[in-house]
C-alpha positions as CSV (number, residue, x, y, z in Angstrom):
1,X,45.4,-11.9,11.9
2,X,43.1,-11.6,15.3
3,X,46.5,-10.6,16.8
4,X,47.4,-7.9,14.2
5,X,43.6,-6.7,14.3
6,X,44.0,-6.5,18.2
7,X,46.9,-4.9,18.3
8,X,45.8,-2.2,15.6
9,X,42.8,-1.3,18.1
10,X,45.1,-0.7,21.1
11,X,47.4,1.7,18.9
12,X,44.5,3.2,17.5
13,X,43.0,4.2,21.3
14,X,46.0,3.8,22.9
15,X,45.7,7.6,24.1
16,X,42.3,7.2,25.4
17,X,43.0,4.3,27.4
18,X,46.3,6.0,29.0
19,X,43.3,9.3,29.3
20,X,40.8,6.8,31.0
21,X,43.0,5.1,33.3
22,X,45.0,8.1,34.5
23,X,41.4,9.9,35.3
24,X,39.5,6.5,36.8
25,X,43.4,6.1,39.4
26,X,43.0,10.0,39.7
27,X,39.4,10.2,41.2
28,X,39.9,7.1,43.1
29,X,43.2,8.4,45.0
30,X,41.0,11.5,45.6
31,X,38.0,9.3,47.0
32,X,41.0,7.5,49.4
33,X,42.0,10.7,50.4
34,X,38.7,12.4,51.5
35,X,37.0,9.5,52.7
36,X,39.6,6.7,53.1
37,X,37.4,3.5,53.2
38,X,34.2,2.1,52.9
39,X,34.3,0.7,56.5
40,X,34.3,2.1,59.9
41,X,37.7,3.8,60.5
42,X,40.0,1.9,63.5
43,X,39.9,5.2,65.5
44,X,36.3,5.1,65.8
45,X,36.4,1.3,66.7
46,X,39.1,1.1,69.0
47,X,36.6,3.2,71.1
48,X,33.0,2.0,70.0
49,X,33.9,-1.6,68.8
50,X,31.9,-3.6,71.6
51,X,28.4,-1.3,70.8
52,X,29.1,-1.9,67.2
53,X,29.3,-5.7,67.6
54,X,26.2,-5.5,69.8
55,X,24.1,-2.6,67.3
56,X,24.7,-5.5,64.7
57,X,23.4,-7.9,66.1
58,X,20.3,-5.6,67.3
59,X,19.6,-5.1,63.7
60,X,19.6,-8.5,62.5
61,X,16.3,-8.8,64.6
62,X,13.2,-7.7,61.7
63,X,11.1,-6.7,64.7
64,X,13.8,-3.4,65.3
65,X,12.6,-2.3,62.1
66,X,9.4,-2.5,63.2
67,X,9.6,-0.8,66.5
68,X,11.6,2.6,64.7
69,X,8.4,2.7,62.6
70,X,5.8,2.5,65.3
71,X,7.5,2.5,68.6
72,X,4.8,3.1,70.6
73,X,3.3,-0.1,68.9
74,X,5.6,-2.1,69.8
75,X,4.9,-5.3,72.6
76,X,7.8,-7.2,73.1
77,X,9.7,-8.4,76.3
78,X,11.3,-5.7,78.3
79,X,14.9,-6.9,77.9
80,X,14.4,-6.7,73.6
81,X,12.7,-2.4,74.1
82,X,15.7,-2.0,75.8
83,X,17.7,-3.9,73.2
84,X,16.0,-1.5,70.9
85,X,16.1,1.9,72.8
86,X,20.3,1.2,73.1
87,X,20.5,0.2,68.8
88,X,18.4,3.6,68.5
89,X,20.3,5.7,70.8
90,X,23.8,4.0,69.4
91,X,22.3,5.5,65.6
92,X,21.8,8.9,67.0
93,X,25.1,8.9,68.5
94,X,27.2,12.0,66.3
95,X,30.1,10.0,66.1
96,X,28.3,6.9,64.2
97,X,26.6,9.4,62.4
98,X,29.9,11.4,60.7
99,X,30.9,7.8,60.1
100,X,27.8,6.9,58.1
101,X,27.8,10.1,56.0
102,X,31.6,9.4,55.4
103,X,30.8,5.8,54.1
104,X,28.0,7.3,52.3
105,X,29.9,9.7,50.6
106,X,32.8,7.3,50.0
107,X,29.8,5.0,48.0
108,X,28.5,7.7,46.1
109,X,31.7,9.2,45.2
110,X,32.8,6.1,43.5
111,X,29.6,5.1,41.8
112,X,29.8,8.2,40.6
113,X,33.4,7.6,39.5
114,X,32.4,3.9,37.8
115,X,29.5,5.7,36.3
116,X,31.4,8.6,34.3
117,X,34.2,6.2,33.5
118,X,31.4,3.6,31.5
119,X,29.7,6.8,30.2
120,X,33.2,7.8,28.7
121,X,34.0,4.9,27.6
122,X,30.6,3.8,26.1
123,X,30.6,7.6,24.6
124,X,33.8,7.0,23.1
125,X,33.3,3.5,21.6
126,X,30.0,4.2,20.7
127,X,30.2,8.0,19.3
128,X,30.6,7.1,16.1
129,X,28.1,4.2,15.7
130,X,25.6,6.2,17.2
131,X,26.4,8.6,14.7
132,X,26.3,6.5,11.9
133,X,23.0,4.9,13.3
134,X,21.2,8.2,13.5
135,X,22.7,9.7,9.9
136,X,21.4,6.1,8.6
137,X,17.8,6.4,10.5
138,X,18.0,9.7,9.3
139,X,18.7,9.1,5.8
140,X,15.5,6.1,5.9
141,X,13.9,8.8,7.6
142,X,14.3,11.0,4.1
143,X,13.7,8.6,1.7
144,X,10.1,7.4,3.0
145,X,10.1,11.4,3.1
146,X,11.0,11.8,-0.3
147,X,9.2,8.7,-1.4
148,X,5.5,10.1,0.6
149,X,6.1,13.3,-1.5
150,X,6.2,11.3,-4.6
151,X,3.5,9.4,-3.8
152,X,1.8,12.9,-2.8
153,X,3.1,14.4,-6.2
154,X,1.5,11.9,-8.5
155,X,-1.7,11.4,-6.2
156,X,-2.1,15.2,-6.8
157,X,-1.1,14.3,-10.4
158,X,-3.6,12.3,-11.2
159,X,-6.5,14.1,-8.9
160,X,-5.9,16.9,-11.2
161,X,-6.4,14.4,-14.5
162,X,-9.4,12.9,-13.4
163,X,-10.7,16.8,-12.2
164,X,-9.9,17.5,-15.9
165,X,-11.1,14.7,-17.3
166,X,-14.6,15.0,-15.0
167,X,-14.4,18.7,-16.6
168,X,-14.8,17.3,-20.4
169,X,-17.7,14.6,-19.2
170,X,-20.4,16.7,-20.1
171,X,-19.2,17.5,-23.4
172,X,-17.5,14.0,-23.8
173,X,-21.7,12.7,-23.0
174,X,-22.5,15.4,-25.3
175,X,-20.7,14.2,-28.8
176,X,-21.6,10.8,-27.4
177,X,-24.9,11.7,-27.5
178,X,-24.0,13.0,-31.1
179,X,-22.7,10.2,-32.8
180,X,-25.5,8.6,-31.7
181,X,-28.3,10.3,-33.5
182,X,-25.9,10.3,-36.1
183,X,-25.5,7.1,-36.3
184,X,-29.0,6.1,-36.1
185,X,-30.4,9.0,-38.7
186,X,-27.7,7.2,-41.0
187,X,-28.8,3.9,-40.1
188,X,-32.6,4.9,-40.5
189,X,-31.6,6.7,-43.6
190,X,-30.3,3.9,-45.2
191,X,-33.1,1.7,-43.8
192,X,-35.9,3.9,-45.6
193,X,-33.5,4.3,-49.0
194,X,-33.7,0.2,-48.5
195,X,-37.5,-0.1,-48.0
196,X,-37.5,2.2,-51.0
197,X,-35.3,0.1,-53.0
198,X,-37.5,-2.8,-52.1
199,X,-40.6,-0.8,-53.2
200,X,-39.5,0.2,-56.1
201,X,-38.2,-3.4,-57.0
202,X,-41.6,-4.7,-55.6
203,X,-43.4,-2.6,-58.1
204,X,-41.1,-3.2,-60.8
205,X,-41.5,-6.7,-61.0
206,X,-45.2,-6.5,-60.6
207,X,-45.4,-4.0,-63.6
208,X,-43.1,-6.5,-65.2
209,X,-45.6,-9.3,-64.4
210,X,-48.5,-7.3,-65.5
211,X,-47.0,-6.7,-68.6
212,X,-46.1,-10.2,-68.9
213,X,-49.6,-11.5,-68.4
214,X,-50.9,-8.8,-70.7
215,X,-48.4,-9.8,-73.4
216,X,-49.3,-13.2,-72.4
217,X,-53.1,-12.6,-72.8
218,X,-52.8,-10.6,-76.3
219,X,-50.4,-13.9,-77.5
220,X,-53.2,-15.8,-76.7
221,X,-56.0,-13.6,-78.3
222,X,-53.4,-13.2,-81.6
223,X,-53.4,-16.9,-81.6
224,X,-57.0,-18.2,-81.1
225,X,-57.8,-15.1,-84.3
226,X,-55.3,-16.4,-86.5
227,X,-56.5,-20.2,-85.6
228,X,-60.2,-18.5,-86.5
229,X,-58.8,-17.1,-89.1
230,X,-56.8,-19.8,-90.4
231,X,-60.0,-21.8,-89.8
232,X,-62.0,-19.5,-91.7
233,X,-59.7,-19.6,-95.0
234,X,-59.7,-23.1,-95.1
235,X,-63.6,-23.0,-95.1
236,X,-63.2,-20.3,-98.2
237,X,-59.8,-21.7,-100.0
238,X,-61.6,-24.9,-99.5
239,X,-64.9,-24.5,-102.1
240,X,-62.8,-23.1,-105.2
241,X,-58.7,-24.3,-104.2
242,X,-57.5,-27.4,-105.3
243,X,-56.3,-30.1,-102.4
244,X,-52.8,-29.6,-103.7
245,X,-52.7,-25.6,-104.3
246,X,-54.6,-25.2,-100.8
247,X,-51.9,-27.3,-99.2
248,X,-49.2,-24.7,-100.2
249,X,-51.2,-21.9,-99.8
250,X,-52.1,-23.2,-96.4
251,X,-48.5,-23.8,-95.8
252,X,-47.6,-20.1,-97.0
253,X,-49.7,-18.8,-94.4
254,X,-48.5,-20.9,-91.6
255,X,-45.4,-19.6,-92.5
256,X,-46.1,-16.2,-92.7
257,X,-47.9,-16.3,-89.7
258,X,-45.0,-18.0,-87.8
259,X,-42.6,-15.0,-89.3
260,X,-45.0,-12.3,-88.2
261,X,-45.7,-14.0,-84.5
């Protein structure tokens, strides 16, 4: 399966590779061409070879560094500032100096070469995840867009309710306010029809107890004048009656008295 897979990605970019390859052997036959090598060339050092062995090893030393930045610094033996005065002379020479811009050019030209065939490559391979990374940032970019203009939306939503409902306060306070007095005059309303209830009960039961005592009191008087009286006809029955007729007319009376009480 790796094989097949492989084989799939080499048909599938067969044309760039054959592209890439083609363009990387065409700049580097052109770099050959215009500046052959990245060395000195054998023409040059069939004539110079013996000062180039000697500039290198002139420029090993760290003090000739030294001495081309502040020559007139410099305190070393005699036989090294001559050393020195032949590796600098040798540098300006115009021959070493076509050589060293040929190398230099030979160097840049293919850096430059490795770096457009990696940036083709890596733009080729990586075109389309790029792509697909950016459309995807983008799209997360667009929903946290969309999802802050929600938010936004219902924030403004429900500003607008409680604006509204801050609006109807005073008038919400107001029937508040209402019912309440309402509710206590209906509460105090019923309190005083209570009291009055009470009252009125209060003073009903004491007429009814006044009347009771009165009743009581004239039940009382009624009884002590018929005992006086009672009392009385005995005293009269008693002198012309005899015992057994003033027995029955004594308990006529009683009875009489008990019907009419």
């Amino acid at each position: 399966m790796l094989g097949n897979t492989k084989k799939n990605f080499l048909t599938k970019h067969k044309k760039f590779f054959i592209g890439t390859l083609l363009f990387y052997f065409s700049g580097t036959l052109i770099g050959v061409l215009l500046f052959h090598s990245p060395n000195l060339s054998k023409e040059y050092l069939q004539i110079h070879e013996k000062e180039h062995r000697i500039y290198r090893e002139i420029i090993k030393n760290p003090e000739y560094f030294m001495f081309l930045e502040r020559p007139h610094l410099f305190k070393g033996t005699p036989e090294k500032l001559e050393q020195f005065i032949f590796a600098q002379n040798y540098e300006k020479n115009p021959k070493f100096q076509k050589e060293k811009s040929r190398i230099f050019y030979y160097l840049l030209w293919f850096k430059t070469l490795n770096f457009i065939t990696l940036l083709v490559i890596a733009f080729h391979f990586g075109w389309t995840p790029l792509q697909n990374y950016i459309s995807k940032y983008q799209r997360n970019i667009l929903n946290k867009q969309n999802e802050i203009d929600n938010l936004i939306k219902q924030s403004n939503k429900e500003l607008d309710e409680v604006q509204n409902l801050y609006k109807t306060l005073p008038s919400i306070i107001k029937e508040r306010e209402y019912y309440k007095e309402s509710f206590l005059s209906q509460k105090l309303s019923e309190i005083e029809k209570q009291n009055k209830q009470a009252i009125e009960q209060i003073e009903f039961l004491l007429e009814t107890r006044k009347q009771e005592e009165v009743l009581h009191c004239i039940n009382e008087v009624k009884k002590q004048l018929i005992d006086e009286s009672i009392k009385r006809a005995e005293i009269e029955l008693s002198s012309f009656e005899t015992p057994e007729r003033l027995a029955q007319t004594v308990e006529k009376f009683n009875f009489l008295i008990t019907m009419l009480s």
